[in-house]
N, C-alpha and C positions, 0 to 999 in steps of 0.2 A: 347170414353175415359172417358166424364163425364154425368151423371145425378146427377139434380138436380132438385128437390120440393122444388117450394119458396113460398115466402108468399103473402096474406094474409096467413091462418093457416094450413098449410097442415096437420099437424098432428090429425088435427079432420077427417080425412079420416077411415073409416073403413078398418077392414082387406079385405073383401071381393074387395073393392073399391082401394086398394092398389094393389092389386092380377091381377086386371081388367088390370089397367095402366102396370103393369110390364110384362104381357103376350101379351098386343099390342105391347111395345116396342120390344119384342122379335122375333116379327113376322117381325119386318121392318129394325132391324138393328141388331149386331151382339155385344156382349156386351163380357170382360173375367173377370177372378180374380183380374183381376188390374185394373177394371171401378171402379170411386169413384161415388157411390151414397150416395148423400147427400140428407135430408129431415131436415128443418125448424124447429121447435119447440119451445109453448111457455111453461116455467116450469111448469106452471098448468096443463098441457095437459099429462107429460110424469109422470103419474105416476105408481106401478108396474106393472099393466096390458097391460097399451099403450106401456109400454116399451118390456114386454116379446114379445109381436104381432108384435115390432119394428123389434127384433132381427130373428125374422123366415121368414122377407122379405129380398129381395136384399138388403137392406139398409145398409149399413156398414159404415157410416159420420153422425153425430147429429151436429146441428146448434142450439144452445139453444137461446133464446132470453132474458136472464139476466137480462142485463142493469145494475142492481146494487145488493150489497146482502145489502142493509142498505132501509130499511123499509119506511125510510118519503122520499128518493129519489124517491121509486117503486110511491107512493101515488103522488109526485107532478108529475110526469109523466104518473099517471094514469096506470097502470099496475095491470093487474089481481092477480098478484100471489105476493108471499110475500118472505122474506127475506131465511125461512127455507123451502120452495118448493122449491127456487132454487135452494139448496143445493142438497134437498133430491132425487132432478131429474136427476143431475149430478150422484151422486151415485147409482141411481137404474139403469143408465143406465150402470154405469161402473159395477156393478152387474150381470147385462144380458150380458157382453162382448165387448161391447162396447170399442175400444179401443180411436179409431179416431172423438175423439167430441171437438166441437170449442164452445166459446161463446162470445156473444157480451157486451159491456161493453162500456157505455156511461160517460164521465169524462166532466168536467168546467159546469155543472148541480147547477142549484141558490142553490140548498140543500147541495151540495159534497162541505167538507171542503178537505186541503189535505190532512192531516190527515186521513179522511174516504177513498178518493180516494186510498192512499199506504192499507187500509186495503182490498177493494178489489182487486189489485195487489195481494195483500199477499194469497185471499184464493184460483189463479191460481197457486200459489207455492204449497201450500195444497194440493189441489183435483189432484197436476200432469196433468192439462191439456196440452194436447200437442198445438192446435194451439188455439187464439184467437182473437177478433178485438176490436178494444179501437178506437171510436170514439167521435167527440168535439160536443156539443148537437147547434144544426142551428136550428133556430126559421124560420122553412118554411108558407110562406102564405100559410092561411085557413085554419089553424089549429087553434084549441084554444089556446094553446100556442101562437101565433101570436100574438092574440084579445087580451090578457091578460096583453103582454107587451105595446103593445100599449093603452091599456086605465090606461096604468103604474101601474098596479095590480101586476104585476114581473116584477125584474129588468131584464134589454136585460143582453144578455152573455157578459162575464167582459174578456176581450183582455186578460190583462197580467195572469187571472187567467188561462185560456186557454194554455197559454204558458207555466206555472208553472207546471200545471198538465203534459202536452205535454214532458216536460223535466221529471220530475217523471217517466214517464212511459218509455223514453227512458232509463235512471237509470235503473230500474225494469230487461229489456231485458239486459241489458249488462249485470248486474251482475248473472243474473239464466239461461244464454245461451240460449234467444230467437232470433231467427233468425226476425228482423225490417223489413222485405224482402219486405214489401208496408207500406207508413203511415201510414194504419189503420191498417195492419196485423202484426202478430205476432207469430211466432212458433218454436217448434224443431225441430230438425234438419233434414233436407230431410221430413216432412212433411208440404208444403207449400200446400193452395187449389191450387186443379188441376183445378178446373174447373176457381176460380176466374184469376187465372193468366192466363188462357187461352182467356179470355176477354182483358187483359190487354197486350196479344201478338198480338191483333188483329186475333184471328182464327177465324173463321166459327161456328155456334152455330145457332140451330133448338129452337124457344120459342113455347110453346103449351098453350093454354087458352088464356082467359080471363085480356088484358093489355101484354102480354109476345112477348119479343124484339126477331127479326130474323137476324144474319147480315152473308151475304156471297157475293165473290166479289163484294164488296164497295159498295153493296146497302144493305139497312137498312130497315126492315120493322115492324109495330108492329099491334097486333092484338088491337081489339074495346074493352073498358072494362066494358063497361056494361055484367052483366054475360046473362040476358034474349035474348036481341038485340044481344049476340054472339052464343047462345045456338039455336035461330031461324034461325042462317041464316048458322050454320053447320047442323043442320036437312035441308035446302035446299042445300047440296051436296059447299056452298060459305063461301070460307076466308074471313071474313071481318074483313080485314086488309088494311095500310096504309104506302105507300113506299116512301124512297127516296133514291134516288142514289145521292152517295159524290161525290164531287168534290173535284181537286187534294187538292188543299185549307184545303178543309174539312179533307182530311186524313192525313193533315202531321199536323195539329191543334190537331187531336186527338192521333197521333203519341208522339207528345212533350208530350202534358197532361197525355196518358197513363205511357209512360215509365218514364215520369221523379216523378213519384208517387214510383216506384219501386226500388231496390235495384240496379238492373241491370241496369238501366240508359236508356241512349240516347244515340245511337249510331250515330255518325259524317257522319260513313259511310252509313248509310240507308239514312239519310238527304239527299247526296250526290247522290247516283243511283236512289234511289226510285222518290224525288221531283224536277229534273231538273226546273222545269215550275218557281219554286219559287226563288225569287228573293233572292240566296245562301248567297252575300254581306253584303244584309241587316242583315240578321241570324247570318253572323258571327261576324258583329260588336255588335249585340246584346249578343252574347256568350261572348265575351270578355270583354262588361261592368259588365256581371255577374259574371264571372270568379275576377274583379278587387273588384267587391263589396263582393265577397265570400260567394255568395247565391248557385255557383256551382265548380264544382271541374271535371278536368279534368286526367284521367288516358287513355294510348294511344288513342282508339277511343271513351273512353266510358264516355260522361258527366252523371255527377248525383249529387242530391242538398245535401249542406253541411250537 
């Protein structure tokens, strides 16, 4: 149903190296005019050449990597590309045909006033993108960004700024008919990712390379991500990968977390048939101090956050 090339960069792939991957897939599984392939990209990479080469492969989904179109945000985030490649990459793609391309877009950033925030909203109105994702920038360990705030060189992310943007952006979608269909997602209509909601339904999904997640019934596996220590031990015929199978526990913790991310909710009734084992009581007195605090909202079977 879906492919997908993620990142690190895929788009630094050659054509021939594109050709290689799409002709094995072909040989093992059955793909039609309705598989979304999607390929990664950072704006420096898709420019007119990467893009026509784009457009002569299966690929028919571009995942731009954005972030921001304002200059001193790309620089404190360290970003190769600048404010008018990102532009100009969206366009050479929609040039080549391109219909179905998303981009990421990173808001509550120590540089992004709101101001600047509602002007990148505004150039999704612009460019006619159909789907995109608006994420809140998380200072993850081991990054410089981390080091940084901590030796209090950057201020840490500011809570209510976070919110402010978070409510802007909801703004944004309501008024220019984006479908909110996940927290971070964003699209028109009947274009939601196939492939991202297909994670968040809990389906089955094949990862290839180097760090890439496998899950099918209820076990979990992921490849090594060193690329040499993975590339030696598939020349000796071995997955080196690393499994775990969930427990009931495990699947209805990620149950709640997935769906209640989504538009579509949490359904009472899966609670009910799927996780017997779990202690339903307790769950349901916990629904009902949410339901009174109005962090969730209940339609026949279907909770979902206010």
């Amino acid at each position: 149903n879906t492919i997908y090339l993620g990142g690190g960069t895929p788009s630094l792939l050659t054509n021939q190296q594109i050709e290689r991957i799409f002709n094995t897939i072909q040989r093992h599984y059955n793909t039609t005019n309705n598989t979304e392939v999607t390929i990664e990209a950072n704006p420096d990479d898709l420019n007119k050449t990467k893009v026509k080469m784009l457009s002569l492969s299966p690929i028919n989904r571009l995942s731009v990597g954005v972030q921001s179109f304002h200059n001193d945000d790309l620089n404190f985030l360290n970003r190769a590309h600048n404010s008018s490649q990102a532009i100009s990459s969206i366009k050479n793609a929609q040039n080549k045909g391109f219909k179905n391309i998303s981009i990421d877009l990173i808001y509550a950033i120590q540089t992004l006033s709101l101001e600047k925030w509602k002007k990148n909203l505004a150039y999704i109105k612009e460019l006619e993108l159909p789907h995109f994702s608006a994420y809140s920038l998380t200072v993850e360990k081991k990054t410089a960004l981390y080091n940084f705030v901590k030796k209090g060189k950057v201020k840490p992310v500011n809570d209510n700024k976070v919110i402010s943007h978070f409510k802007v952006l909801q703004e944004f979608a309501k008024k220019n008919n984006y479908n909110h269909y996940e927290i971070s997602n964003l699209c028109k209509k009947g274009l939601e990712s196939k492939h991202n909601s297909s994670y968040w339904s809990g389906d089955p999904y094949l990862g290839v390379g180097p760090s890439a997640h496998s899950y099918k019934d209820g076990v979990r596996s992921w490849n090594i991500s060193n690329n040499t220590s993975y590339i030696k031990s598939i020349k000796k015929n071995v997955l080196p990968q690393t499994k775990e199978v969930l427990t009931n526990q495990n699947k209805f913790n990620e149950y709640i977390l997935t769906s209640l991310r989504t538009k579509k909710g949490c359904d009472t009734n899966v609670l009910k048939n799927n996780f017997s084992s779990i202690d339903l009581a307790k769950i349901e007195e916990e629904i009902d101090r949410q339901l009174q605090e109005k962090t969730i909202q209940i339609k026949n079977t279907k909770l979902t956050l206010t």
